[in-house]
C-alpha positions in Angstrom: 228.0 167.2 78.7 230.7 166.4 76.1 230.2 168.0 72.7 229.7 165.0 70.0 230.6 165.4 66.7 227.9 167.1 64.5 226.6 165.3 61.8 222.9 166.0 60.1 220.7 163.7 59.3 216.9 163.4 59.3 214.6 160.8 60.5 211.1 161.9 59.6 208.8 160.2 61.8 205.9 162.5 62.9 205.2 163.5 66.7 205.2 160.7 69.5 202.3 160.5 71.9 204.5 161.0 75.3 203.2 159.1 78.7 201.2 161.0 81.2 203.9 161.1 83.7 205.8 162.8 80.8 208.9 165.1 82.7 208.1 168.4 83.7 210.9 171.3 82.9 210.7 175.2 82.5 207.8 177.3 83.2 204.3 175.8 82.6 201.5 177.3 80.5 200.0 180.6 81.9 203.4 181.5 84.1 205.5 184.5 83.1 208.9 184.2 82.2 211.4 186.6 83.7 214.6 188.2 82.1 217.5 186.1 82.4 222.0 186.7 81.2 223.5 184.8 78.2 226.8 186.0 76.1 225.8 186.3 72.8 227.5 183.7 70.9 226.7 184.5 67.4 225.4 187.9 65.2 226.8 191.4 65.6 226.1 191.3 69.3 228.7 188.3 69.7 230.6 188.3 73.1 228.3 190.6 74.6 225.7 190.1 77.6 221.8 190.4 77.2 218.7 189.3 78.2 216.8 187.1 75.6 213.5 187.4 77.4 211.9 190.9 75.2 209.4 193.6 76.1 205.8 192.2 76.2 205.0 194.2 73.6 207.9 192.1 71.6 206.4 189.6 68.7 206.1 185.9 70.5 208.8 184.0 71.8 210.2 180.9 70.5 212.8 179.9 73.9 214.9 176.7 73.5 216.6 175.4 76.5 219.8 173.4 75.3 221.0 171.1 77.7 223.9 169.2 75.9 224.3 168.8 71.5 223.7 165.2 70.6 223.4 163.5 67.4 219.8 162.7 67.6 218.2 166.1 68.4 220.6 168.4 65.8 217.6 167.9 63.2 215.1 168.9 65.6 217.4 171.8 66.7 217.9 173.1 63.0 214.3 172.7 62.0 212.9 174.9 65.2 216.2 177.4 64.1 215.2 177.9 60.3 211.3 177.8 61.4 212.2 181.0 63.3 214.7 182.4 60.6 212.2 181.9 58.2 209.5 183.7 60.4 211.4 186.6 62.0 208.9 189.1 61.2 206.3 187.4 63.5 208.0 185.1 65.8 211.6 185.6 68.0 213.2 182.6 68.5 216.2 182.3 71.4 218.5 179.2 71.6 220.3 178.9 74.8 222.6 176.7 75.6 223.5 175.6 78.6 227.3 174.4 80.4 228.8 174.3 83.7 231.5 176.4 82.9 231.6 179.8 80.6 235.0 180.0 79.7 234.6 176.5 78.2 231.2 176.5 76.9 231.7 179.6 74.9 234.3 177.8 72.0 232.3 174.6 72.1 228.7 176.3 71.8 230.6 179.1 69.2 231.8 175.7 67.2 228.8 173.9 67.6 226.6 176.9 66.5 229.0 177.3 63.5 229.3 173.9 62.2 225.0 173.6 62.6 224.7 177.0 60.5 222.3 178.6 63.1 221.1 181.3 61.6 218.7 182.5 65.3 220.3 184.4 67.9 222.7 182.1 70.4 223.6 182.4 73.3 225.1 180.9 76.5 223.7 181.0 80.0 225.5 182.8 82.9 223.4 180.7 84.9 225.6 177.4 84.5 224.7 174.1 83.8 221.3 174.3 85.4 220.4 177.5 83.9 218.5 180.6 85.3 217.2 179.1 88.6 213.7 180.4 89.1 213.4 178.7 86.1 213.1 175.3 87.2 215.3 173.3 84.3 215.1 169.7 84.7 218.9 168.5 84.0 217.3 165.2 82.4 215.5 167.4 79.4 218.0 167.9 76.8 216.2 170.3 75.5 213.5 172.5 76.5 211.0 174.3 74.3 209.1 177.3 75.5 206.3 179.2 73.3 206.2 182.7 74.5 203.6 185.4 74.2 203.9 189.0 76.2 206.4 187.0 78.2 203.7 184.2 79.3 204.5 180.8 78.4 201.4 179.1 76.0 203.1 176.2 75.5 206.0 174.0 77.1 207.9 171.1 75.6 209.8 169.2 78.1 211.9 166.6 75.7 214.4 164.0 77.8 215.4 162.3 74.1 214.6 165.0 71.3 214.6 164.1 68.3 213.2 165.1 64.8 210.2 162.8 65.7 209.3 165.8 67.8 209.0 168.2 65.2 205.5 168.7 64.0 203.8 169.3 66.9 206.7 171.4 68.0 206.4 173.8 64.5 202.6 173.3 64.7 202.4 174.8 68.1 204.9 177.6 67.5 203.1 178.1 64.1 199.7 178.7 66.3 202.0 180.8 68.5 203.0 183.4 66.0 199.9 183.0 63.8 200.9 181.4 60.7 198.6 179.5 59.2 200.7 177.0 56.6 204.2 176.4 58.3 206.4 173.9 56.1 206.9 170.1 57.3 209.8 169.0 59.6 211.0 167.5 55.7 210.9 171.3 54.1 212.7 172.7 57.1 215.7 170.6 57.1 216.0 170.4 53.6 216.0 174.1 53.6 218.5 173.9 56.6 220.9 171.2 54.5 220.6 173.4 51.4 221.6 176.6 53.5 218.7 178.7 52.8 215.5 179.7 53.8 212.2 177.4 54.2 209.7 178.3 51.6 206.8 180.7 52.5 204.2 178.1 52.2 201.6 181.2 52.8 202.2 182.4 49.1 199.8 180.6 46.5 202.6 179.8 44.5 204.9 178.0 47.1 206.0 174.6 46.6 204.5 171.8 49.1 208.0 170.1 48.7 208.3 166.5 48.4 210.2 164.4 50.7 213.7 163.1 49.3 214.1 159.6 51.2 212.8 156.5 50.7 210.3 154.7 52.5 207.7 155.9 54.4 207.3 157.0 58.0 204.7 154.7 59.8 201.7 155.9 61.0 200.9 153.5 63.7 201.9 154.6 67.0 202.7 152.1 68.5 205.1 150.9 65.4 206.6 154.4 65.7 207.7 154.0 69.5 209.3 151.0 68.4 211.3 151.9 65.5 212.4 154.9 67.5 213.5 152.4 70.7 215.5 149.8 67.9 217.9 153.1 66.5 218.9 154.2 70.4 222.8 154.3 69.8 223.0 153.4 73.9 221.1 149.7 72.6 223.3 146.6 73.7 222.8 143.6 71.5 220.0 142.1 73.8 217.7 145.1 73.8 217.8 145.6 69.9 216.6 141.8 69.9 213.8 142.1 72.2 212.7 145.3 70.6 212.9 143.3 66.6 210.6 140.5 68.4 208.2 142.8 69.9 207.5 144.3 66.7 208.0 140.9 65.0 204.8 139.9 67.6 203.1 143.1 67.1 203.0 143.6 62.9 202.8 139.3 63.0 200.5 138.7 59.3 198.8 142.0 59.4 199.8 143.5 55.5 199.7 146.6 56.5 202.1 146.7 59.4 204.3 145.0 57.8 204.3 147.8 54.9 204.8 150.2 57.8 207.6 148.1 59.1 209.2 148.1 56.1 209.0 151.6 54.8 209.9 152.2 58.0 213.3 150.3 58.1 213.4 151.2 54.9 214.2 154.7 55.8 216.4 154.5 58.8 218.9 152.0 57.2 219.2 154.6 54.6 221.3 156.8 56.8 223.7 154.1 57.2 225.8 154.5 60.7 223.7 157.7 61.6 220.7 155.6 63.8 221.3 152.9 65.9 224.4 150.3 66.7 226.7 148.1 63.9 224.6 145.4 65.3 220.7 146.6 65.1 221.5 147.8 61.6 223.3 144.0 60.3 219.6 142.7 62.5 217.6 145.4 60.7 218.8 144.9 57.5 217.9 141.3 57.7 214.6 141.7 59.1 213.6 144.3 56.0 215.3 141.6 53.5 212.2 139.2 55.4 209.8 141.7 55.1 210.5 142.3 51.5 210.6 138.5 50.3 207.6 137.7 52.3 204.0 137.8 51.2 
């Protein structure tokens, strides 16, 4: 998949409650994972071939599965990456990329890796585009997210459209993984990650919660989440971003607290200018919050 250019943003909306006929990708909870080539793409090992699967003696595994870099899952990517560089001590975290070809994966994924600041290992499969094959990688996940103990999986995110969205319940579960019992929010992590340094050890007494920097408010209805998240879909031609804005037009209708969802919510992703959605949901956005916002 083509490499698109880089930019960092965040959306914090909290985690999505996925269908039950949510895609399947990787090995499932309770089935081992097996050793497996990349090149080392970053750290003094750079350019050099090893296994990222460690001993089962090794601290637990955080093992990301990355299919192709798009815009919309970079914040997700950076917050898992400076959860485990902030967590190294207790929890290895392995982000493997994946391309049909080495020779010209290697610069992109080196570039890509550079320009995101990743500070865990990186590496790129010798497997190709599909990755290791007893694996069972499902080509439509962009990424997948594998939570590793004594080379057993315990957990398995399977994610066709990641995004930061995807976040908590990603660091919750690796934070259950490698035992910590405060992990930062998605907001602390990618602050950290934009600042270049370190999330704050939230274990110590003296740690700061940290206090989130953008206006408006993520939702906390579901259902108002789902949409939000359809409306800023960058592949969105003029008519779906309409039917979307009516559905939740229908949906919040004269309810005062959807609508202060809606509009905290709007509130938020027009913030980030260009970065969410098409020229044309943002001019239909922006007029829909104006509503909201002159509206009893």
């Amino acid at each position: 998949m083509r490499l698109r250019s880089l930019v960092v943003s965040l959306f914090a909306l909290p985690a999505m409650v996925w269908a039950a006929d949510a895609p399947f990708s990787g090995p499932q909870p309770g089935e081992k994972t097996t050793a497996f080539k990349v090149v080392a793409i970053n750290g003094a090992a750079a350019g050099q071939e090893r296994s990222p699967i460690g001993e089962p003696t090794a601290p637990p595994t955080a093992l990301v599965f990355v299919h192709g870099v798009e815009r919309s899952l970079v914040p997700l990517l950076r917050s898992i990456d400076t959860y485990g560089a902030s967590n190294v001590a207790r929890l290895r975290t392995e982000l493997v990329f994946l391309h049909a070809d080495r020779l010209a994966g290697e610069p992109r994924i080196k570039a890509a890796a550079g320009s995101l600041r990743l500070r865990s290992p990186v590496g790129l499969s010798l497997d190709g585009a599909e990755g290791p094959g007893n694996y069972g990688l499902n080509k439509d996940c962009l990424m997948t997210v594998l939570g590793v103990r004594s080379n057993v999986v315990v957990t398995n995110f399977a994610l066709v459209q990641p995004g930061i969205a995807d976040a908590p319940r990603i660091i919750a579960a690796l934070a259950a993984l490698c035992g910590d019992t405060n992990p930062p929010s998605a907001e602390v992590l990618l602050a950290a990650a934009n600042a270049g340094r370190m999330a704050p050890d939230r274990n110590r007494t003296n740690a700061p919660a940290g206090k989130d920097p953008f206006p408006g408010a993520v939702p906390t209805d579901d259902r108002l989440q789902g949409l939000l998240r359809r409306f800023i879909r960058p592949t969105n031609d003029n008519a779906t971003a309409d039917a979307i804005l009516a559905e939740v037009k229908e949906y919040i209708a004269n309810d005062p607290e959807l609508r202060k969802q809606a509009a905290d919510g709007w509130t938020r992703v027009l913030h980030f200018g260009d970065r969410y959605g098409t020229e044309y949901s943002r001019k239909i956005g922006t007029e829909f919050l104006k509503s909201l916002q002159t509206t009893p």
